[in-house]
Every structure is written in C-alpha cells, then in structure tokens.
VEXLO-511684 format. One record per atom (N, C-alpha, C): chain; atom name; x, y, z. Coordinates in nm, 3 decimals. Atoms other than C-alpha are relative to their C-alpha. Layout:
! VEXLO-511684
{"A" "CA" {X Y Z}}
...
//
This chain:
! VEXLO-511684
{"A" "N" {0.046 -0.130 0.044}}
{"A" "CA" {0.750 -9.886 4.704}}
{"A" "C" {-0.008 0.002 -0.153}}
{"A" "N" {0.076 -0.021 0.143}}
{"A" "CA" {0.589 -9.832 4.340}}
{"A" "C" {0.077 0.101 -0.081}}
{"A" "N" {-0.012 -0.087 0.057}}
{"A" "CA" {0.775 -9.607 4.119}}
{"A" "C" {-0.073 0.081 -0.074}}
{"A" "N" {0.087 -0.060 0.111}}
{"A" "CA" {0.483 -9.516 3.908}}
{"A" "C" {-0.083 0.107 0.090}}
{"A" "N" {0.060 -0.153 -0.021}}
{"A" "CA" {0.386 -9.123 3.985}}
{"A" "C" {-0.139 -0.025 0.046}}
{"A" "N" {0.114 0.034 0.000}}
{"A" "CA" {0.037 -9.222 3.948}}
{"A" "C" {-0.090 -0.128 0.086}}
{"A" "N" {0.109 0.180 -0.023}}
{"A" "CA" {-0.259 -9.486 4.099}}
{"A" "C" {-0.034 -0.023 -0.081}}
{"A" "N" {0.008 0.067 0.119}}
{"A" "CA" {-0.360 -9.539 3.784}}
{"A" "C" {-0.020 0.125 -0.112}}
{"A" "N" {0.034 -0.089 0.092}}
{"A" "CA" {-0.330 -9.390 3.448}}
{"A" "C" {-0.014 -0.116 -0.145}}
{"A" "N" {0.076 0.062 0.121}}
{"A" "CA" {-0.511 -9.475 3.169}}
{"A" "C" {0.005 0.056 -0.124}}
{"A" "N" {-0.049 -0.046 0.141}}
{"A" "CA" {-0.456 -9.459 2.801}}
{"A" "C" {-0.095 -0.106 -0.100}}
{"A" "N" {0.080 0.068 0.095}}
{"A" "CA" {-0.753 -9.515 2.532}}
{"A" "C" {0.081 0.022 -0.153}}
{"A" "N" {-0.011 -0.002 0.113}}
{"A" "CA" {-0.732 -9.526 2.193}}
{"A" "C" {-0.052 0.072 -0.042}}
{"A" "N" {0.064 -0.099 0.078}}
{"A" "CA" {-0.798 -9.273 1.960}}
{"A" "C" {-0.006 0.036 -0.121}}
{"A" "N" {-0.030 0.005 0.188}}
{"A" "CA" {-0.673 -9.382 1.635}}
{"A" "C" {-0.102 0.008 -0.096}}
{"A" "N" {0.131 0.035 0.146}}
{"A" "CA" {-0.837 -9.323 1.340}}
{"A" "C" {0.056 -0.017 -0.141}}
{"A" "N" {-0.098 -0.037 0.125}}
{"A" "CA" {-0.734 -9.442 1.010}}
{"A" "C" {-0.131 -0.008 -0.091}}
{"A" "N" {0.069 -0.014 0.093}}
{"A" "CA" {-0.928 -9.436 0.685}}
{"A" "C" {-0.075 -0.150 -0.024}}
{"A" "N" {0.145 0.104 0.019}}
{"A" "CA" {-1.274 -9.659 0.590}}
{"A" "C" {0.090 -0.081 -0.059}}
{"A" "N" {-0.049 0.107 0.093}}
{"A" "CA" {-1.119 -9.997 0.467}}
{"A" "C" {0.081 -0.025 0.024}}
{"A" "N" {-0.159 0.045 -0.035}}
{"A" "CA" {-0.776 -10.008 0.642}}
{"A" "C" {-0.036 -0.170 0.047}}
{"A" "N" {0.003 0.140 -0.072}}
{"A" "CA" {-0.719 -10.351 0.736}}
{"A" "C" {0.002 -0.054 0.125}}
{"A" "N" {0.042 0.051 -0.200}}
{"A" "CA" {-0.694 -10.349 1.105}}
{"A" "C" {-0.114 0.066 0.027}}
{"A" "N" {0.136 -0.036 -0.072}}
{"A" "CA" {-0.991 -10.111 1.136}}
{"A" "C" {0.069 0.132 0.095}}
{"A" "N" {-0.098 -0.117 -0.114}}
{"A" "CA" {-0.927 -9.859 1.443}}
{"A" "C" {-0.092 0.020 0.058}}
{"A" "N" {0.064 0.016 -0.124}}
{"A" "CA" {-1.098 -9.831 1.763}}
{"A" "C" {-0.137 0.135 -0.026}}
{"A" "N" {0.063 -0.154 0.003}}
{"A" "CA" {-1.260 -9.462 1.650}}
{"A" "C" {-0.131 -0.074 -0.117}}
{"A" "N" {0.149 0.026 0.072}}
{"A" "CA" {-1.492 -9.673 1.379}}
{"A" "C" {-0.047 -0.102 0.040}}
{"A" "N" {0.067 0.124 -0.086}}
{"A" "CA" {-1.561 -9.944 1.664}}
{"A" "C" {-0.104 0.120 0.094}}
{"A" "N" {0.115 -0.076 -0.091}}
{"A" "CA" {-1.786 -9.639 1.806}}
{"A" "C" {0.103 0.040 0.148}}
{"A" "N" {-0.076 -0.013 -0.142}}
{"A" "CA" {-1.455 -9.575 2.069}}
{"A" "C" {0.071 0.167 -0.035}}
{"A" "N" {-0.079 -0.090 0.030}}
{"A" "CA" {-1.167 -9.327 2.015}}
{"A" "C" {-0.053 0.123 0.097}}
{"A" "N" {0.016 -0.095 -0.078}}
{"A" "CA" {-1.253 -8.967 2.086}}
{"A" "C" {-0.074 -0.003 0.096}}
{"A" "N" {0.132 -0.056 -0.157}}
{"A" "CA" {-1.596 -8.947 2.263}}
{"A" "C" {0.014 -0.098 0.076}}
{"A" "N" {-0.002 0.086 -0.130}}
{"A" "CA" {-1.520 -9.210 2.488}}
{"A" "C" {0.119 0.044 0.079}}
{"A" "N" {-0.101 -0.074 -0.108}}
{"A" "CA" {-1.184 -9.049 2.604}}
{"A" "C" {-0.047 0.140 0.047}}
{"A" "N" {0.048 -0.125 -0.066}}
{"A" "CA" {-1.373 -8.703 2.622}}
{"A" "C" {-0.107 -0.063 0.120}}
{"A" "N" {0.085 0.043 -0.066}}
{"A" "CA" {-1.636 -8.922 2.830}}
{"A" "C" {0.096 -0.022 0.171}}
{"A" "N" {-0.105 -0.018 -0.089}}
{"A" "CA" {-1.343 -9.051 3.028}}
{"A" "C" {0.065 0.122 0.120}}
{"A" "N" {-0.042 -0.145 -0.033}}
{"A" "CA" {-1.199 -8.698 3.107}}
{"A" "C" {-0.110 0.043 0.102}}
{"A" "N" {0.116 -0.040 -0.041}}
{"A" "CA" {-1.531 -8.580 3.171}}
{"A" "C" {-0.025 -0.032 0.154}}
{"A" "N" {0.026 0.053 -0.158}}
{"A" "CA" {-1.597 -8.860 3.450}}
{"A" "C" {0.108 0.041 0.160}}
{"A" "N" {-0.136 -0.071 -0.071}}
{"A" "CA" {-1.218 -8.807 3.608}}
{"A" "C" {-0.068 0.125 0.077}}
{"A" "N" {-0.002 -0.094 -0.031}}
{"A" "CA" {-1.298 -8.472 3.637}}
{"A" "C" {-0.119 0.038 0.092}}
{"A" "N" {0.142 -0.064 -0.061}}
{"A" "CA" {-1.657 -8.412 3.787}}
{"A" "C" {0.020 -0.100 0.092}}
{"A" "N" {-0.043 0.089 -0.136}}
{"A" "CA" {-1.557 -8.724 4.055}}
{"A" "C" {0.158 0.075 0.065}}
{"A" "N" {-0.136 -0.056 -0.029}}
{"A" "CA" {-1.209 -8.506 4.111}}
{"A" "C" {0.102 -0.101 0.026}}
{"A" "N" {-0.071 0.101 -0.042}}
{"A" "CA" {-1.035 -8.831 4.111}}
{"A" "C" {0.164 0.030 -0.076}}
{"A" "N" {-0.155 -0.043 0.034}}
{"A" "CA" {-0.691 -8.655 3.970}}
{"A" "C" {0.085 0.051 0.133}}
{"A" "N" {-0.033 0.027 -0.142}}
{"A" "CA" {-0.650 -8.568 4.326}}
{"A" "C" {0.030 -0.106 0.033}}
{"A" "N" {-0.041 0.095 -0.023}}
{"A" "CA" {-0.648 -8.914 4.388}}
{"A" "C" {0.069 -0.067 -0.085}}
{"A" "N" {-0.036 0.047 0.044}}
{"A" "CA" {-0.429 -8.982 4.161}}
{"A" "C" {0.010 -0.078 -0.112}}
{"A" "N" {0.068 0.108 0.045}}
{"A" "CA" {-0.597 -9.098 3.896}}
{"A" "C" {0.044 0.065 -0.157}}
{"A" "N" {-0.058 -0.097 0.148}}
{"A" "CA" {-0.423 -8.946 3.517}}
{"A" "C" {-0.086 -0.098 -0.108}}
{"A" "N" {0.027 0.069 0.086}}
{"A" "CA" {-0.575 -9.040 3.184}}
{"A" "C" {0.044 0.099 -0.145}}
{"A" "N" {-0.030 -0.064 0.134}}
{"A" "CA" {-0.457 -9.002 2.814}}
{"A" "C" {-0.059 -0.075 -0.120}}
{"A" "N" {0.005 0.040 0.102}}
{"A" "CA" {-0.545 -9.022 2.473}}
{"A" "C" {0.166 -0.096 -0.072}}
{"A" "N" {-0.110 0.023 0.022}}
{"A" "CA" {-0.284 -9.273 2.295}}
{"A" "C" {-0.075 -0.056 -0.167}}
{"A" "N" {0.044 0.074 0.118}}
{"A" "CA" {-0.258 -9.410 1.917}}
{"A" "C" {-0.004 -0.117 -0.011}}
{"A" "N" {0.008 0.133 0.000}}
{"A" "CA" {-0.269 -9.758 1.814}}
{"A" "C" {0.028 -0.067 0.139}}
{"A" "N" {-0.053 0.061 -0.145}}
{"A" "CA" {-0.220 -10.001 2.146}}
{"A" "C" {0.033 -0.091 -0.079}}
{"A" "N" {-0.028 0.125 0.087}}
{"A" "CA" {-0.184 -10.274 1.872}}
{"A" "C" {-0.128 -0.098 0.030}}
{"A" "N" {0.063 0.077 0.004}}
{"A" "CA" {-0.447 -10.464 1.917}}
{"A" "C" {-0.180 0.030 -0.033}}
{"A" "N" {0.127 -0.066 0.055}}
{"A" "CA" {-0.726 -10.333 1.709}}
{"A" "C" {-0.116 -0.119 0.037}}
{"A" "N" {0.155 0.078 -0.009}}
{"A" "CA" {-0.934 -10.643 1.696}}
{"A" "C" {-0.088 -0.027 0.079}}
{"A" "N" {0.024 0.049 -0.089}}
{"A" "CA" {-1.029 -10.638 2.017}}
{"A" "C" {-0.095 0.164 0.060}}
{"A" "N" {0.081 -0.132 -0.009}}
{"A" "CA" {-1.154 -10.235 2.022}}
{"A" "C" {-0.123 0.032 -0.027}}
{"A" "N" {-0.085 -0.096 -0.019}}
{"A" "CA" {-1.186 -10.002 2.116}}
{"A" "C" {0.068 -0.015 0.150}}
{"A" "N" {-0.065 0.046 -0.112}}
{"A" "CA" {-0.962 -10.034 2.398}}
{"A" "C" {0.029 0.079 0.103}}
{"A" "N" {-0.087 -0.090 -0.087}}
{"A" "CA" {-0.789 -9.893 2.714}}
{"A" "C" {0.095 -0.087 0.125}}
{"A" "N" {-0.086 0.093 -0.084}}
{"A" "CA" {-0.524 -10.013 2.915}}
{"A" "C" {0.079 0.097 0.138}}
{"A" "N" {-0.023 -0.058 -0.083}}
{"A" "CA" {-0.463 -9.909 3.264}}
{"A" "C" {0.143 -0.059 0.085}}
{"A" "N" {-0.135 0.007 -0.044}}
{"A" "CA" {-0.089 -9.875 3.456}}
{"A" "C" {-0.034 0.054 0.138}}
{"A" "N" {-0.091 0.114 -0.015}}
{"A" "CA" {0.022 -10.006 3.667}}
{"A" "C" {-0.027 -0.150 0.009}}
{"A" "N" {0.062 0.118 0.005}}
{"A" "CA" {-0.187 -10.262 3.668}}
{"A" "C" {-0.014 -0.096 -0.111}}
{"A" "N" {-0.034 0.018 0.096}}
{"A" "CA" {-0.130 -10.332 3.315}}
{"A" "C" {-0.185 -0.081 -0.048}}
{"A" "N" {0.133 0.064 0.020}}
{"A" "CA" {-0.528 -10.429 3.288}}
{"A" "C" {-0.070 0.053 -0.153}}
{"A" "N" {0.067 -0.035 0.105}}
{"A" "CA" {-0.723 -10.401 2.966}}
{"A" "C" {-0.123 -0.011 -0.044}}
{"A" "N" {0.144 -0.014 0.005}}
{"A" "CA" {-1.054 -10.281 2.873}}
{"A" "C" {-0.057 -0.006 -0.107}}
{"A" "N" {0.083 0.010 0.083}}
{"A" "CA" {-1.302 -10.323 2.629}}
{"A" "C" {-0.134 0.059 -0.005}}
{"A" "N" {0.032 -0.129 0.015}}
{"A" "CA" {-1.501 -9.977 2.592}}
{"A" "C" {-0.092 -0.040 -0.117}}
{"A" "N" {0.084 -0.024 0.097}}
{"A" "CA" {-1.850 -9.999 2.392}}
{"A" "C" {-0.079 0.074 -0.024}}
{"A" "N" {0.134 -0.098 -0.017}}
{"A" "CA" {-2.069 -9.720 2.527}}
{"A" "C" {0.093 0.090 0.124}}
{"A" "N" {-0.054 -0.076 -0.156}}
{"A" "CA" {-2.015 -9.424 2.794}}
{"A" "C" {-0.027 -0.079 0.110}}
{"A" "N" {0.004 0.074 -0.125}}
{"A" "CA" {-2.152 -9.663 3.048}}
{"A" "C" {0.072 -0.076 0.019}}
{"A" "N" {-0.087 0.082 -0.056}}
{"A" "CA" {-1.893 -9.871 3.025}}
{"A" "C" {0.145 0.088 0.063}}
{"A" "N" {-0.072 -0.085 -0.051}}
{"A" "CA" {-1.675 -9.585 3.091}}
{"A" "C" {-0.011 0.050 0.116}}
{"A" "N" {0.058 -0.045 -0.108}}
{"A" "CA" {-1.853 -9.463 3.362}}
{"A" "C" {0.031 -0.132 0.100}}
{"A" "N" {-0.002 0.111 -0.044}}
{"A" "CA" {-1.854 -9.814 3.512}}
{"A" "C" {0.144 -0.022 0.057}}
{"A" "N" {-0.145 0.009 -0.034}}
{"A" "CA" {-1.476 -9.838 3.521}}
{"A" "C" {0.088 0.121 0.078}}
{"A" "N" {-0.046 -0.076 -0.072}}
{"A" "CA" {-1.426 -9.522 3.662}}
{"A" "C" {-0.059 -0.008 0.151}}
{"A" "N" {0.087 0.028 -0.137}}
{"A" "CA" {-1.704 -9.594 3.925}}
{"A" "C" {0.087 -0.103 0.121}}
{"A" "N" {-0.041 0.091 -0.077}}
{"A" "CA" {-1.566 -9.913 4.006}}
{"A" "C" {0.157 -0.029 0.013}}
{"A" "N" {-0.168 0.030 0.027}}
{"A" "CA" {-1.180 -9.937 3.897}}
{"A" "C" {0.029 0.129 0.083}}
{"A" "N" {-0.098 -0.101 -0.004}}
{"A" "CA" {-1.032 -9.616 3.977}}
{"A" "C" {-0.063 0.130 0.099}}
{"A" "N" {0.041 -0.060 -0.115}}
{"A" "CA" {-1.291 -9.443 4.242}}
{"A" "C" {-0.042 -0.134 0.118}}
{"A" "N" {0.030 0.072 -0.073}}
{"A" "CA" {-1.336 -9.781 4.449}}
{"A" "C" {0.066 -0.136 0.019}}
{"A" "N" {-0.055 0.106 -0.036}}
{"A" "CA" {-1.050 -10.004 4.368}}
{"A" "C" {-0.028 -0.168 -0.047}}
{"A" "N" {0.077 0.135 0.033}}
{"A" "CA" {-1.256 -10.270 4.193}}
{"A" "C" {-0.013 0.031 -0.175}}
{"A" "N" {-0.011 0.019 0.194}}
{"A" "CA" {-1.141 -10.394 3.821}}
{"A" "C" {-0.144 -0.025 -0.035}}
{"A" "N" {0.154 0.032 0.063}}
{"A" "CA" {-1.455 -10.456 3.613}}
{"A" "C" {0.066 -0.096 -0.078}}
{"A" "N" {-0.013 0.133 0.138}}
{"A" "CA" {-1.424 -10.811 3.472}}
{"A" "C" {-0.048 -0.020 -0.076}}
{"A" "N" {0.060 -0.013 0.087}}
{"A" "CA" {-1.683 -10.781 3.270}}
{"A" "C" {0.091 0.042 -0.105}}
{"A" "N" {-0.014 -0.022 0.081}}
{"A" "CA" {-1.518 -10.596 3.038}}
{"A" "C" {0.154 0.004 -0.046}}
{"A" "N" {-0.146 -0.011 -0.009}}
{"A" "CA" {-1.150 -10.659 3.091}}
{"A" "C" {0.041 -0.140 -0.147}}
{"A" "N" {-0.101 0.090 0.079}}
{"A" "CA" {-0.946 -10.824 2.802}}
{"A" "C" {0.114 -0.035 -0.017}}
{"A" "N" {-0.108 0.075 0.034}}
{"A" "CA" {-0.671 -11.024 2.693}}
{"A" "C" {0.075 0.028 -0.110}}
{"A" "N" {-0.026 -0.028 0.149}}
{"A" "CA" {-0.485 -10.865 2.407}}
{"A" "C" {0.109 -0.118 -0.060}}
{"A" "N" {-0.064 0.143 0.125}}
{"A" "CA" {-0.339 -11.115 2.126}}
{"A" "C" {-0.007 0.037 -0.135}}
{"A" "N" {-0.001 -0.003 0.145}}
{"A" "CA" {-0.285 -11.060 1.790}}
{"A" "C" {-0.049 -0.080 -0.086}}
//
C-alpha cells in the first residue's frame, strides 16, 4: 500500500530570478508561470483531481540547465516542458491514461 495521498502530483517550476543570473531559471526558458497556469487549466477541464491527480507551482528543483522542468511523485519522473503541447501531452498521456511520455522525460544532473 502507497502512502502518498495522491496518483500523482506534480510540481513545475516557477522561478524567476533576474536577466544574467548564472543558472538562468526555467521562467526565461519560456516555462514557469504560463505553463503551470496551462497545467492547472488542463487538470481542471479533464477533472482529473477527482482522480487524483494534484499539481503545484514549486521554486528552484535545482536543476536549471535542463528547464524548464516538472517532476512528478510518486513516480519521481522528470519532464522537460517547452510549449503548452507538451503540457497537454503529459496530462493526456501520463496522468489521464497512465502512460509516461519519454519523449520528453529527463535525467536531472548538475
């Protein structure tokens, strides 16, 4: 039996730091907000919070270079978010049908 409340909850990135920081931040990789409001959005108009399905905004995940990101629990899987369709995509296929998207799944590393 699973302790985790949830079937999956998901946590993008939404950091934003200032033009020139040295890691960068997922919000001037074209990610951050409107892709978690995109997120939300999808969740919600598929009603998949019924099924269990939670998502949050989070700050840094640490691994900027690889953003904008999202990393889903319990599955501990990680995404690589460049457009709403890839958002759409992962909700389509991950989290209303059970099916990771390899396409866009990454490996975080420093």
């Amino acid at each position: 039996m699973s302790h985790f409340p949830n079937k999956y909850h998901a946590f993008i990135c939404t950091q934003a730091r200032p033009d020139g920081h040295p890691r960068g931040c997922c919000t001037s990789r074209g990610g951050g907000k409107p892709l978690f409001e995109r997120l939300l959005a999808k969740v919600s108009e598929k009603n998949l919070w019924e099924a269990g399905v939670s998502v949050a905004s989070s700050s840094c995940l640490g691994f900027c270079k690889l953003g904008p990101l999202m990393v889903v629990y319990p599955q501990g899987i990680w995404y690589k978010l460049e457009s709403e369709a890839d958002v759409d995509e992962v909700v389509e296929s991950h989290f209303a049908n059970d099916k990771p998207v390899e396409r866009l799944m990454v490996v975080p590393s420093k």
